[in-house]
Every structure is written in structure tokens, then in C-alpha cells.
ZAMI-871269 format. One line per 10 residues: their letters; for each residue x, z, y of C-alpha. Coordinates in nm, 3 decimals, always signed. Layout:
<recs>
A	X:Z:Y; ...
</recs>
This chain:
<recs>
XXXXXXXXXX	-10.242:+11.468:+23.120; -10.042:+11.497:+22.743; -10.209:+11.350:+22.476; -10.212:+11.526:+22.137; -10.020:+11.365:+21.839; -10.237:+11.258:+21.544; -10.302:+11.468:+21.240; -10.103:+11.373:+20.924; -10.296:+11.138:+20.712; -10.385:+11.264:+20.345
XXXXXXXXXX	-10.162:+11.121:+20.011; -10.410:+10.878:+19.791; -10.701:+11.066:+19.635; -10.746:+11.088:+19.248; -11.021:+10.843:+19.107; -11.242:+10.884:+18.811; -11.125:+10.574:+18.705; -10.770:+10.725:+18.686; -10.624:+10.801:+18.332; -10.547:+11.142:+18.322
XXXXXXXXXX	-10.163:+11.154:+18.432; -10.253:+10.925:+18.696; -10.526:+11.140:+18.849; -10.312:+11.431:+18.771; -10.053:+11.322:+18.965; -10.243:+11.240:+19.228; -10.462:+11.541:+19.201; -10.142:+11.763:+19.258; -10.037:+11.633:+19.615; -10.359:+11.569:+19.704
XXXXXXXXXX	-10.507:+11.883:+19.651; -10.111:+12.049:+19.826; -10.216:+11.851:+20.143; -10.559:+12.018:+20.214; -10.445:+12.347:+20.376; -10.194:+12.205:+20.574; -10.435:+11.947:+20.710; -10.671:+12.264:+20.756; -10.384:+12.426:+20.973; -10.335:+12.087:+21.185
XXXXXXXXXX	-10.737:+12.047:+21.222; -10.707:+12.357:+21.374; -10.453:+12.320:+21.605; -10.560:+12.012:+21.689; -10.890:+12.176:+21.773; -10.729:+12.458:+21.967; -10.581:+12.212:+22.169; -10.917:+11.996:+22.257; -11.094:+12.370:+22.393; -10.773:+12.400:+22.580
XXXXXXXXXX	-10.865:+12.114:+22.724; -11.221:+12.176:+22.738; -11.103:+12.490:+22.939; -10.914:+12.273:+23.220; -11.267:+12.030:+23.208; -11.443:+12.316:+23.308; -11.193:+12.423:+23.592; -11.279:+12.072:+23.757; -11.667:+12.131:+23.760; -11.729:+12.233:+24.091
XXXXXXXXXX	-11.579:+11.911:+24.213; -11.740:+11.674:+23.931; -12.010:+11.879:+23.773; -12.149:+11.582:+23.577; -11.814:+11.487:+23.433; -11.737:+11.879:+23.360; -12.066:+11.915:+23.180; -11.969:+11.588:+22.943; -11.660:+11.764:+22.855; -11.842:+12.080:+22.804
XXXXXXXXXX	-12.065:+11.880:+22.578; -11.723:+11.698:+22.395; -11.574:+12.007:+22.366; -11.899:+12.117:+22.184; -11.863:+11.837:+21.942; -11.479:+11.899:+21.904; -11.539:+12.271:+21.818; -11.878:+12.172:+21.565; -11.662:+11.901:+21.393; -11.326:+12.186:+21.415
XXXXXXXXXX	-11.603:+12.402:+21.188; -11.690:+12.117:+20.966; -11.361:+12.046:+20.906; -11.249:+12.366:+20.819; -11.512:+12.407:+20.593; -11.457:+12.074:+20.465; -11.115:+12.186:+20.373; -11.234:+12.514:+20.174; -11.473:+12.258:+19.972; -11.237:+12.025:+19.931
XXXXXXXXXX	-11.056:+12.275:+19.764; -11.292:+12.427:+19.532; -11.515:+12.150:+19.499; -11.190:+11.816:+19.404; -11.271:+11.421:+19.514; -11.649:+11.516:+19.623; -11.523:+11.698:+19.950; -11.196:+11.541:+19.995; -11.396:+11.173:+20.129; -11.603:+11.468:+20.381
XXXXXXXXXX	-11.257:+11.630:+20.483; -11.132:+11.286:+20.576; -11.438:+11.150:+20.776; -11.413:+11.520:+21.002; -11.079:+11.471:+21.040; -11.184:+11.128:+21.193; -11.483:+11.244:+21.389; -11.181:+11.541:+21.533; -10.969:+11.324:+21.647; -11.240:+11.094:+21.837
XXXXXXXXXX	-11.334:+11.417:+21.981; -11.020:+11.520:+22.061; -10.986:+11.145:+22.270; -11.290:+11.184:+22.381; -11.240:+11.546:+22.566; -10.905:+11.390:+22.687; -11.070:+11.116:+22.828; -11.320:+11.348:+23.006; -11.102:+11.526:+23.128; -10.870:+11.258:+23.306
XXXXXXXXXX	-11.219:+11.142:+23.451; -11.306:+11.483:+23.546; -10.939:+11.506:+23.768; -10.971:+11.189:+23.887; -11.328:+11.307:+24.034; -11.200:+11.570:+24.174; -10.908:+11.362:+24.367; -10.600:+11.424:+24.143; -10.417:+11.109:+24.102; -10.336:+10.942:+23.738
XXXXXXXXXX	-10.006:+10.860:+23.553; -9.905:+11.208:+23.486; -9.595:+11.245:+23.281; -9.442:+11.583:+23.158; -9.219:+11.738:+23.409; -9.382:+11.605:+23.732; -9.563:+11.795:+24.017; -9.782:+11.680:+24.267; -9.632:+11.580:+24.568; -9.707:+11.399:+24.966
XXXXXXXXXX	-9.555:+11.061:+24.914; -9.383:+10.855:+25.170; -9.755:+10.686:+25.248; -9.867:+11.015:+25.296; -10.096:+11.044:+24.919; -10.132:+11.260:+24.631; -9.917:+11.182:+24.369; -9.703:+11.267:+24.074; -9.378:+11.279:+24.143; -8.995:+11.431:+23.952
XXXXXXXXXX	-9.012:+11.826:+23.993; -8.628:+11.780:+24.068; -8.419:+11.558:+24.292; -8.300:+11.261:+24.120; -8.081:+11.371:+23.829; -7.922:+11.017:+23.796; -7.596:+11.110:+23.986; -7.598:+11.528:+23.811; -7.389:+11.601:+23.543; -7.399:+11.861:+23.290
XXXXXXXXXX	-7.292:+12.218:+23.468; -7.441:+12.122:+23.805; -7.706:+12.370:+23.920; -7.966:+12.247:+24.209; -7.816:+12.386:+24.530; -7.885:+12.373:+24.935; -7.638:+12.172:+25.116; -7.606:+12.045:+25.464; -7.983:+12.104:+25.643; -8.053:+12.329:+25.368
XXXXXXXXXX	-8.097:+11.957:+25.175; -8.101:+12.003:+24.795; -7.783:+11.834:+24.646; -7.677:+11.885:+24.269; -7.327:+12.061:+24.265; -7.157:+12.281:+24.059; -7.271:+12.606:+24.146; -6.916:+12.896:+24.184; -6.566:+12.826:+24.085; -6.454:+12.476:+24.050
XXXXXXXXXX	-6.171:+12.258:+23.887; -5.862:+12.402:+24.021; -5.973:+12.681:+24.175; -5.783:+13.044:+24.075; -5.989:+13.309:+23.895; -5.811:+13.685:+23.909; -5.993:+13.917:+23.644; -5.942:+14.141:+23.370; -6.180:+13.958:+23.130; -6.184:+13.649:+22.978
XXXXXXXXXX	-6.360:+13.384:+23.175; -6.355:+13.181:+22.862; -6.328:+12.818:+22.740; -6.353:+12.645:+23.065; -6.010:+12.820:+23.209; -5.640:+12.848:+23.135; -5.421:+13.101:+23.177; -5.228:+13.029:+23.528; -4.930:+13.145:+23.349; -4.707:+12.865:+23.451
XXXXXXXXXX	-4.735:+12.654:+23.094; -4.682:+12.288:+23.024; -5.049:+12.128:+22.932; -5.081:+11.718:+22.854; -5.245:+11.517:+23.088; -5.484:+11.372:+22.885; -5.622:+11.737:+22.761; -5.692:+11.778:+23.096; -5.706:+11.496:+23.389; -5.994:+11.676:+23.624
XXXXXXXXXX	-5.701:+11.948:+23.646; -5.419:+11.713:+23.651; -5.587:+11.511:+23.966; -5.617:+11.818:+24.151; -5.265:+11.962:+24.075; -5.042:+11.682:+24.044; -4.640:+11.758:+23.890; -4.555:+12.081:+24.034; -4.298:+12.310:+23.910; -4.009:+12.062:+24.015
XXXXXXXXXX	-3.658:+12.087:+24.188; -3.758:+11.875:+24.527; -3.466:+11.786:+24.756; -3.155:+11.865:+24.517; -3.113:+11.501:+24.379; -3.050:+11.255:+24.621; -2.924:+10.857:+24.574; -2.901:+10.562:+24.722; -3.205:+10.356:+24.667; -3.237:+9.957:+24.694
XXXXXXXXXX	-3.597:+9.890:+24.792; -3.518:+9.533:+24.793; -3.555:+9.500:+25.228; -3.275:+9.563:+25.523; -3.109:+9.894:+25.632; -3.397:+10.055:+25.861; -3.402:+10.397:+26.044; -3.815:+10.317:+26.071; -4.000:+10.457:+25.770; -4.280:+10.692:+25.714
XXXXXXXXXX	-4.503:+10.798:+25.391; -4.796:+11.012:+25.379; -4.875:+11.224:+25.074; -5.119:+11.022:+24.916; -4.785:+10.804:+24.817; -4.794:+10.493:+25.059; -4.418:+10.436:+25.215; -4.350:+10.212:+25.463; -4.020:+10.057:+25.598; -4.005:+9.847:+25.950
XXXXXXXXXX	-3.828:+9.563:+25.861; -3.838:+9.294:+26.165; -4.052:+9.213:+26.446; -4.307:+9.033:+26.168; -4.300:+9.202:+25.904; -4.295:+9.558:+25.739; -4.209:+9.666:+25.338; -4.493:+9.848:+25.176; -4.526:+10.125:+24.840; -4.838:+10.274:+24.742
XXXXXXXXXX	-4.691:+10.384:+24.445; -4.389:+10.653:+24.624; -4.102:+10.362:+24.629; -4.206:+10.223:+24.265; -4.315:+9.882:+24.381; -4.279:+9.690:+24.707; -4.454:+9.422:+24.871; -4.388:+9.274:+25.204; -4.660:+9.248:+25.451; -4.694:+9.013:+25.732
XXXXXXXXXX	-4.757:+9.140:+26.057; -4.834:+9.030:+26.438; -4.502:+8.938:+26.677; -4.384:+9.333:+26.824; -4.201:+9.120:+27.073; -3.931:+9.355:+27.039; -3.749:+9.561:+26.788; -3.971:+9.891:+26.639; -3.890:+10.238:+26.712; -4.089:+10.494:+26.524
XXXXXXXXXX	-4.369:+10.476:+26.288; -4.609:+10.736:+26.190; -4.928:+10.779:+25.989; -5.199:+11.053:+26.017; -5.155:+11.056:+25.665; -5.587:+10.898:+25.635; -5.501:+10.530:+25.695; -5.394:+10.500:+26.014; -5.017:+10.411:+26.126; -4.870:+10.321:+26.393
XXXXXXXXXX	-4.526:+10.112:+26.461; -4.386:+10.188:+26.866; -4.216:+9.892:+27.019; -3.811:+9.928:+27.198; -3.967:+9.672:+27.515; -3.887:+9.743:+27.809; -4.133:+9.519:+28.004; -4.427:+9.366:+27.939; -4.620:+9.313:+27.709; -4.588:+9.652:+27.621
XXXXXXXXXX	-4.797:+9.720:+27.265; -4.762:+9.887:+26.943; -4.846:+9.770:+26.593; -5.192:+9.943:+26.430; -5.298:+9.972:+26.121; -5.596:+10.123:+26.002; -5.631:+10.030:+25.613; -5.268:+10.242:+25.498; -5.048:+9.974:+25.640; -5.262:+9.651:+25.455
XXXXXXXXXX	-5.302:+9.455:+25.731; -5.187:+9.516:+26.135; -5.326:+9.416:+26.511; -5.149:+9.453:+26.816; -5.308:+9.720:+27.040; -5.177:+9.651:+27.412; -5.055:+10.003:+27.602; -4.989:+10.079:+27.969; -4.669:+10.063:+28.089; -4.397:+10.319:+28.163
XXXXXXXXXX	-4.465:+10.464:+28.466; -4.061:+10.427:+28.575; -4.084:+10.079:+28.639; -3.734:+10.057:+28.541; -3.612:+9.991:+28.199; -3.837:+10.239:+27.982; -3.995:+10.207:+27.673; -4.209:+10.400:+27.445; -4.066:+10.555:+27.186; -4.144:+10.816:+26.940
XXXXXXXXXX	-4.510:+10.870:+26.836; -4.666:+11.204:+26.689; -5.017:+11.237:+26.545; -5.149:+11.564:+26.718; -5.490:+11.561:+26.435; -5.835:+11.517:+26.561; -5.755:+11.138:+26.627; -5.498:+11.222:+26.930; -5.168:+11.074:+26.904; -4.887:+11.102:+27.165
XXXXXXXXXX	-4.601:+10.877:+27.252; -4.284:+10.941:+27.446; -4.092:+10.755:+27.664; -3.681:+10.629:+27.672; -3.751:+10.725:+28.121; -4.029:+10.812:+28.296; -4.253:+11.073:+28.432; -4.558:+11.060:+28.163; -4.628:+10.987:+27.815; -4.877:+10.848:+27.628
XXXXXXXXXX	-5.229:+10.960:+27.479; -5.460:+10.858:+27.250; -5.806:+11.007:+27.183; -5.949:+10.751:+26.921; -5.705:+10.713:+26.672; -5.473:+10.463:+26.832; -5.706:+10.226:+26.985; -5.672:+10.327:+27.340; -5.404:+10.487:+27.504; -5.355:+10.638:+27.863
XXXXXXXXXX	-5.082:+10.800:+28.063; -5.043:+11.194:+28.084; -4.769:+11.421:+28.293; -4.502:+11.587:+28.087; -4.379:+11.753:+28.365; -4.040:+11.694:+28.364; -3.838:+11.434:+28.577; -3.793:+11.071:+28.533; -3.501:+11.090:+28.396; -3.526:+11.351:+28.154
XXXXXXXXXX	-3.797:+11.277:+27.941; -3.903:+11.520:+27.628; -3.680:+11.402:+27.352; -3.878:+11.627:+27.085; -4.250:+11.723:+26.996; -4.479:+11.833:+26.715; -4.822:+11.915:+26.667; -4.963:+12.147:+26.435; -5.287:+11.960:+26.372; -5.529:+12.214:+26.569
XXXXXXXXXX	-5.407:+12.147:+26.939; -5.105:+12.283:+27.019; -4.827:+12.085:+27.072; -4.483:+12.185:+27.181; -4.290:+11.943:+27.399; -3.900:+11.961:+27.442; -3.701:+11.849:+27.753; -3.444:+11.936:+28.045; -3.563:+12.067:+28.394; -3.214:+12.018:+28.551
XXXXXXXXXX	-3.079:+12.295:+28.460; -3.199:+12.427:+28.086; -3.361:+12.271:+27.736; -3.706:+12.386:+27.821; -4.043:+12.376:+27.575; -4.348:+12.311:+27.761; -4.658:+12.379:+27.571; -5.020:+12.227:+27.502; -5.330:+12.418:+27.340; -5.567:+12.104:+27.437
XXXXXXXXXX	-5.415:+11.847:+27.171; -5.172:+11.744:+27.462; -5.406:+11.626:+27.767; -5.187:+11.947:+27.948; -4.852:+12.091:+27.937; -4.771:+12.458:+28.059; -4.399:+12.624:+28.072; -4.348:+12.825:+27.731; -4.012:+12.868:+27.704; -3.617:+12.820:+27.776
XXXXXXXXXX	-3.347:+12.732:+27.530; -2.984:+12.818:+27.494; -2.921:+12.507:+27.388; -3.017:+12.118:+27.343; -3.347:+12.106:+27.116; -3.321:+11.734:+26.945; -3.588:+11.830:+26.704; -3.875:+12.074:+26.660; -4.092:+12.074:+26.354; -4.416:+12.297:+26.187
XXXXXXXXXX	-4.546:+12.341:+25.869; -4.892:+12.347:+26.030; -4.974:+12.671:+25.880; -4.804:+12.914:+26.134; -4.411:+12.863:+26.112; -4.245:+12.628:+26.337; -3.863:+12.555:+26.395; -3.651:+12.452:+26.676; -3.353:+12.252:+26.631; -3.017:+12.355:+26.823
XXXXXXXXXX	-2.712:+12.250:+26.874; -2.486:+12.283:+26.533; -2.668:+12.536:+26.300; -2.814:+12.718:+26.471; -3.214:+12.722:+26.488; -3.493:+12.916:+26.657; -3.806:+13.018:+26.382; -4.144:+13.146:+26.453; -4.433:+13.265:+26.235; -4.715:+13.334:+26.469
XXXXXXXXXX	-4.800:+12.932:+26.504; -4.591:+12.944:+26.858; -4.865:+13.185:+27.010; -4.565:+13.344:+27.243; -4.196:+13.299:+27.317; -4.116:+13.572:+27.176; -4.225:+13.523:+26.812; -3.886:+13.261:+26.804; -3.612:+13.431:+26.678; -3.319:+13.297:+26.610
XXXXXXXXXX	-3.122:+13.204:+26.251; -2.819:+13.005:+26.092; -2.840:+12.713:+25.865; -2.558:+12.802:+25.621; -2.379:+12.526:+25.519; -2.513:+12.280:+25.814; -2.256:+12.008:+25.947; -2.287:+11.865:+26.317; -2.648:+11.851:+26.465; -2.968:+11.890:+26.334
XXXXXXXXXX	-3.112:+11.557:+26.286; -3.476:+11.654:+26.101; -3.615:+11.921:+25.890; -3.907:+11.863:+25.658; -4.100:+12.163:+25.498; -4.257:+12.096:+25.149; -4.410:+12.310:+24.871; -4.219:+12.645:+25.061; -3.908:+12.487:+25.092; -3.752:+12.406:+25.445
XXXXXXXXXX	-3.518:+12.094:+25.417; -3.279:+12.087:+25.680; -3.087:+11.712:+25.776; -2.757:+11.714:+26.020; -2.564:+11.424:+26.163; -2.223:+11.564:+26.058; -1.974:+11.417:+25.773; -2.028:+11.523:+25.414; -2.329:+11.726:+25.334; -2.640:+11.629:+25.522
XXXXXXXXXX	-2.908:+11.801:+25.336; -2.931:+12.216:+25.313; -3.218:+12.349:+25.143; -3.388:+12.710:+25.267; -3.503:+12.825:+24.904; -3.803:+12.989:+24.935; -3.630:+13.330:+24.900; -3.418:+13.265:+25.234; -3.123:+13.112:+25.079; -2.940:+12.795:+25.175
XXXXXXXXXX	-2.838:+12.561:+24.937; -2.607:+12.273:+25.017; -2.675:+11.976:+24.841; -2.354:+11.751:+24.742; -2.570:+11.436:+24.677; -2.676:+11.370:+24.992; -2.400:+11.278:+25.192; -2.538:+10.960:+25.286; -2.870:+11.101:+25.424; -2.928:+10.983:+25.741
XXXXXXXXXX	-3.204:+10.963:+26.048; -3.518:+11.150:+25.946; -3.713:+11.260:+25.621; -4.029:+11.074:+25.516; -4.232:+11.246:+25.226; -4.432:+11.062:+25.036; -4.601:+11.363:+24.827; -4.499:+11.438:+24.444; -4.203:+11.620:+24.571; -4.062:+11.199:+24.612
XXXXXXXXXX	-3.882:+11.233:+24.973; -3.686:+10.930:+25.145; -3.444:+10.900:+25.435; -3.227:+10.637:+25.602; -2.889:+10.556:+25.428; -2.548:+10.541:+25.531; -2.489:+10.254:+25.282; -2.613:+9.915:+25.398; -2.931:+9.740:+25.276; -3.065:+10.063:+25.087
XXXXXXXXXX	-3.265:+10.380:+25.150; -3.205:+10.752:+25.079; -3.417:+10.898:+24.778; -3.450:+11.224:+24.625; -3.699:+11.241:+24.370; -3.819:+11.599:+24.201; -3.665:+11.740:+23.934; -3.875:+11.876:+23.601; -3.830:+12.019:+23.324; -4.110:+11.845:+23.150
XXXXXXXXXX	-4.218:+11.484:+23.070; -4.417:+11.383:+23.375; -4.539:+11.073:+23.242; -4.758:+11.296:+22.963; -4.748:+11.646:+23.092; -4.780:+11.885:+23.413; -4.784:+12.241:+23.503; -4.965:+12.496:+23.559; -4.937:+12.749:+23.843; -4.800:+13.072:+23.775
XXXXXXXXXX	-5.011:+13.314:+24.018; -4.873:+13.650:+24.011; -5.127:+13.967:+23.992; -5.117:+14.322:+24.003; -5.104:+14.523:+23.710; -5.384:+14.498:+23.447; -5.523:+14.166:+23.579; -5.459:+13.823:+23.466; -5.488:+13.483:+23.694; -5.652:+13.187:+23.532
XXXXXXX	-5.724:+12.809:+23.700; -6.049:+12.624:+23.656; -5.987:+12.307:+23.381; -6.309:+12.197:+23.315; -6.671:+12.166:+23.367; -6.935:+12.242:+23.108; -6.922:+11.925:+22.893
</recs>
């Protein structure tokens, strides 16, 4: 239960014994004081029959206790009387009534204590526990009592503009309640202080870093710059990234070259014997990678990693089912934890259900010798296999994240590589430049159709979609890299000439490839027209007429 605060004490009283500007000045403050002090008695007193009111509330359970307080709340509302009246002779009547005035105000505030105390005895009688502090609510406690407890969930980890919400379980969890940083607001008002226009502007990254972490640099050239890069290890057609920015680069049976910071900085980490020469490497872009091994008898194994390429273990595999000469060799994360591996000859392939810990054998369905030399996966369990029957480039399809393979489809040509954005659009590969492009996420054969690289020399060797570009890599001499703007045109790039192998993005619109030129990698990093280092960009979201598109920045400080 609250206590009240005390009443103000009075300035010094005048004394008889005072010369007359003393007791004048004195007199003056003094006398000022009473009707306040009249005003606070009051209140004071208002407060103790409040109390008095809640006594009486407990009386059926503690009668005797509820009658005390009735009989301190008498006293309280006598000694509020006395006190006012106290204060109206104080006034009239100087010193004589002031020393009166004081000892009510005393007897009030014993009163007041004394009600108080009544009625915590009165609760407590009636089986309401103690230690009540403003804000709290009785509540079951783990040991099954009656206690106080916080009206609210802990409000240690809130912050200010969270709102108490239901989450998973309909468990309250504090979160901020509608929009939040980054998302896009489309309105004709003004949302105010907590957006920015998504207009396409330059903002600094310390005016904003919620929005920054969420957007990254966007508004760059990505794919049009390309160099040679020395990363300080050996030539290697083996490397990966994922988007978060880690890149890593096979570099011998012992050891592999590791960024975190998209090809800044490079350490080399130590790894178990392969036993053999590595083939592919992949990552399912949450910590996992994987390095396939060239053996062609046993031990047959693969290098694992499951802290973004830190540290490695040697998970054993089962052989090729040829029994003659073949090894596994390209890998492809299928999402959900399944990964798939392909063999050099033989009649199934490899698949993992637990993230790469354990692997079995599944049919392909094509012959021993003919292998699928392509596959992708767009992450929700359809995965497109490529490979020759005898007579055509076939695609064989999965909708079960690879544990089956149906016939889909039949090529007019070889199919070295097939790739999807994982958002509906896949592309197959063909001889020269010519490709076959589908939007319906491969749901039928007949949502390929077919289209021309322009500018494409020899085969297709990879393509690589990022931020609605489609980069396109081909084996032949001179330009290796044609970029599909995002308007359908191709555009050649001149610097890339010795781009080789595959594409490995490492997010940031940073992209590597294998080089032509010894010891080094390809690199193209994005091109901006602002200072990355201090600034980014903002979307620009297009709208209809009369309404304007803003982003989220901040949260209510």
C-alpha cells in the first residue's frame, strides 16, 4: 500500500522576545505558510478517509482490524477538523494558535500512519500478501501463492516504441508493433519523422545505421568492372562466398584461404588430409560448406564445415556405385538441409538430409556412363537435373528436394549449366548463346522458351543472377562476361576477358571468378556513385500518381 508524503514543515515562528523587524520578518512568512499548510492538512486528510474507505472494504474478513481503522480514521478526520480550525485561528489569532496548528499537524500525520498501518494489517487479515509497490498486481507465483508481482513482462530487454504484443503460443513478447526499419510505406500523407522519402537519395551512415544494416550499398554498377585480383594463395577453380561476405578459395589437400570481409583480408586455415585434390565447394550460405574430393577409391570423404569455413572434419561418404574410376564431384545445396552430389560415372548420386553429415546413394536415372553434368535447386524442392539418355540432353526433375527424379524435358542441345534465381526464373545453358528461360519456377516444359545471349563467345560456362541482373560467363576468347540489364539488354563487358570457371558472390554487389592469369583471382567489385565508406542509398520505389513511397529509418527514440 503507498504511503503519503509528509506535510511541509512551517518557517520559524515570531517570538515576543523578537525586536520588531525580527518578528516582522518572521511574522510575514510565517503567517504566508498557514493556508497552504491548511490546503496540505486537508489533502493529507482526504487521503487517510481514502484509506479509511479501503479499511472498511476488508471488514468482513477482519472485522476487528476494520473497526480500528474505522476508529483511526475517526481520529484522522477529528484532528483534519482541528487542524483546519487551527489554521483559521492561527490566522486571526498570531503565535497563540500557530504552537496548536503545529501539534494537529503532528497528531495528522500519526493518524495518517496509524490508518496506514491498519490498513496493511487489515489486508494482511484478510490474506493479501505484503510488499506492494506501485505498478504491481496480484498474481499465482511459481510456488503456487498470492503475491505481488510486475503488471507487465519484464521490460529489461523493451525499448522505447515497443508495444506488448502476442507472439508464438499467443506468448507476450515486447516488439515493435506495424511497420519496421526498412520496411516501404506507400501513402499520400506524411508518415512523419521516423521515415524518408524512398526517393533514391544519398543519406550518411552514421544518421542512420538501423537503416544502413538493413539496406547495405545499393544503387551500384555490379558486374561491369572486372580485374585481376592477387589474394595472396595459388590459381584455384574451387571458390565459393555466401552473401553475408565469407569467400573461400581451395588451395591444397590441407588447407583452404578464407575472407569474411568480401576479399579484403585473408587468412589461411588448416584443414584435415582430402586425400585427393578438391572439386567443388559450396555453402548454404548459414555456415555450412562443403569441399568434394577428385578420389577415385577409397576413402571416399568430403571436407565439412559448419562454423563459415573456421575450422573442418572429414565426413566419410559411400562410394560410387560404378566401381570403376568415379568420383564425386559437384555439390548443390537443395535448402531444408538437403544437399546433392554428382558423380564423374555412375548410376546414382549423392544425398544428404542433415546438412552434410550423412550422405546416401539415390538413382538419377540415367546410365553409368552418362551422369547429370548440371543441377540446381531452387531452395523449396525442386531440383532440375541435366544429362544424356543416349540419344538427347534430357532434364529430369525433382519436387521432393531430390530423393526422386521424373522425365521433364528434352533439349536441342548440350545443357553444361542450369541456374535459378529462386524466385521463379530459371535458365538453361546451351551450346554457344543460346539459352532456354522460364518464369513459372520450372512448373512445365513449356514455360522454357528460348533466347540469345548477345555478345556471348564459345559456351556457357555459369550465369549468376544478382540484384535483377543476369550475368552470363562463356569459355570463348575475349569477352567472358555479358550482362542482361534489367531492361533485357546485353551488355558486353571488355574487362573481363580473363574470367574464367564459375561466379562466386559474396553479397555487396563484390563477385569473384577464376582467372586466366596465374596465382590470382577474378574480381569485379560494384560501382557507386557515392562514398561508400560514409554514405548509402536509398531505394527509389516507384508509385502511381498522387502517392509517395517512404522507408522506415528509425524507431521512436
Amino acid at each position: 500500500m503507498a504511503a503519503t508524503t509528509p506535510i511541509p514543515l512551517l518557517p520559524d515562528a515570531p517570538s515576543r522576545s523578537d525586536g520588531q523587524a525580527e518578528f516582522t520578518a518572521k511574522a510575514d512568512p510565517f503567517i504566508a505558510a498557514l493556508p497552504p499548510m491548511v490546503v496540505n492538512i486537508n489533502s493529507r486528510l482526504t487521503w487517510i478517509w481514502e484509506q479509511v474507505t479501503a479499511v472498511d472494504g476488508y471488514r468482513q474478513a477482519a472485522a476487528q482490524s476494520a473497526a480500528d481503522a474505522q476508529g483511526f480514521a475517526g481520529s484522522a478526520n477529528t484532528s483534519k477538523n482541528a487542524a483546519a480550525q487551527s489554521a483559521t485561528d492561527a490566522t486571526n489569532n498570531g503565535k497563540a494558535q500557530v504552537d496548536l496548528a503545529k501539534a494537529q499537524v503532528t497528531l495528522a500525520q500519526q493518524a495518517a500512519t496509524a490508518a496506514q498501518s491498519a490498513a496493511q494489517a487489515a489486508g494482511a487479515a484478510a490474506g493479501l500478501p505484503g510488499g506492494r509497490v506501485p505498478y504491481t498486481v496480484l498474481q499465482i507465483n511459481a510456488a503456487g501463492n498470492v503475491s505481488w508481482g510486475d503488471g507487465l513482462i519484464d521490460k529489461t530487454s523493451a525499448v522505447p516504441g515497443q508495444a506488448l504484443m502476442l507472439g508464438t503460443g499467443k506468448a507476450p513478447k515486447w516488439d515493435f508493433p506495424g511497420q519496421q526499419i526498412g520496411d516501404v510505406l506507400q501513402t499520400s500523407r506524411d508518415p512523419g519523422a521516423l521515415y524518408l522519402p524512398a526517393n533514391g537519395s544519398i543519406r550518411l551512415q552514421s544518421a542512420y545505421p538501423a537503416l544502413f544494416a538493413k539496406l547495405g550499398l545499393i544503387g551500384g554498377a555490379i558486374g561491369t568492372a572486372w580485374a585481376d585480383y592477387d589474394y595472396g594463395g595459388i590459381a584455384t577453380n574451387v571458390i565459393a562466398a555466401s552473401l553475408g561476405g565469407t569467400v573461400i578459395a581451395w588451395q591444397s589437400q590441407t588447407q583452404v584461404r578464407r575472407s569474411i570481409d568480401r576479399g579484403q583480408t585473408w587468412t589461411n586455415i588448416t584443414t584435415p588430409s582430402l586425400g585427393a585434390n578438391a572439386l567443388d565447394i559450396k555453402t548454404d550460405g548459414a555456415g555450412t560448406w562443403i569441399i568434394s574430393s577428385a578420389a577415385t577409391v577409397s576413402p571416399f570423404q568430403f571436407l565439412r564445415s559448419t562454423d563459415d569455413g573456421q575450422t573442418w572434419q572429414l565426413v566419410t561418404v559411400p562410394a560410387t556405385s560404378s566401381g570403376a574410376g568415379g568420383s564425386w564431384t559437384k555439390l548443390l545445396y537443395c535448402g531444408g538441409g538437403v544437399w546433392l552430389a554428382t558423380c564423374s560415372y555412375g548410376l546414382t548420386m549423392l544425398r544428404s538430409t542433415n546438412g552434410g553429415s550423412g550422405w546416401n546413394t539415390v538413382t538419377h536415372g540415367y546410365s553409368v556412363s552418362n551422369p547429370p553434368i548440371a543441377f540446381e535447386a531452387n531452395g523449396a524442392g525442386t531440383v532440375l537435373i541435366i544429362g544424356y539418355d543416349g540419344t538427347s540432353y534430357t532434364v529430369r526433375k525433382s519436387t521432393d528436394y531430390g530423393a526422386s527424379f521424373t522425365n521433364f524435358m528434352t533439349l536441342s542441345g548440350q545443357g553444361p549449366i542450369i541456374r535459378t534465381d529462386g524466385q521463379g526464373t530459371w535458365i538453361i545453358g546451351l551450346n554457344g548463346v543460346n539459352a532456354l528461360r522460364s518464369f513459372d519456377d520450372a512448373a512445365t516444359p513449356a514455360g522454357f522458351a528460348p533466347i540469345t545471349i548477345t555478345g556471348g563467345v564459345g559456351n556457357s560456362a555459369d550465369i549468376l543472377f544478382v540484384s535483377g541482373l543476369t550475368l552470363f560467363m562463356f569459355g570463348g576468347s575475349g569477352t567472358r562476361v555479358i550482362v542482361q540489364n534489367a531492361n533485357g539488354s546485353f551488355s558486353p563487358q571488355s574487362t573481363a576477358s580473363n574470367v574464367t570457371v564459375k561466379f562466386a558472390y559474396a553479397g555487396n554487389g563484390t563477385i569473384f571468378a577464376g582467372s586466366a592469369t596465374a596465382n590470382r583471382l577474378s574480381r569485379s567489385l560494384a560501382q557507386f556513385g557515392y562514398d561508400t565508406s560514409t554514405q548509402f542509398a536509398i531505394p527509389n520505389v516507384q508509385t502511381a500518381v498522387g502517392i509517395s513511397a517512404y522507408i522506415k529509418a528509425k524507431e521512436l527514440a
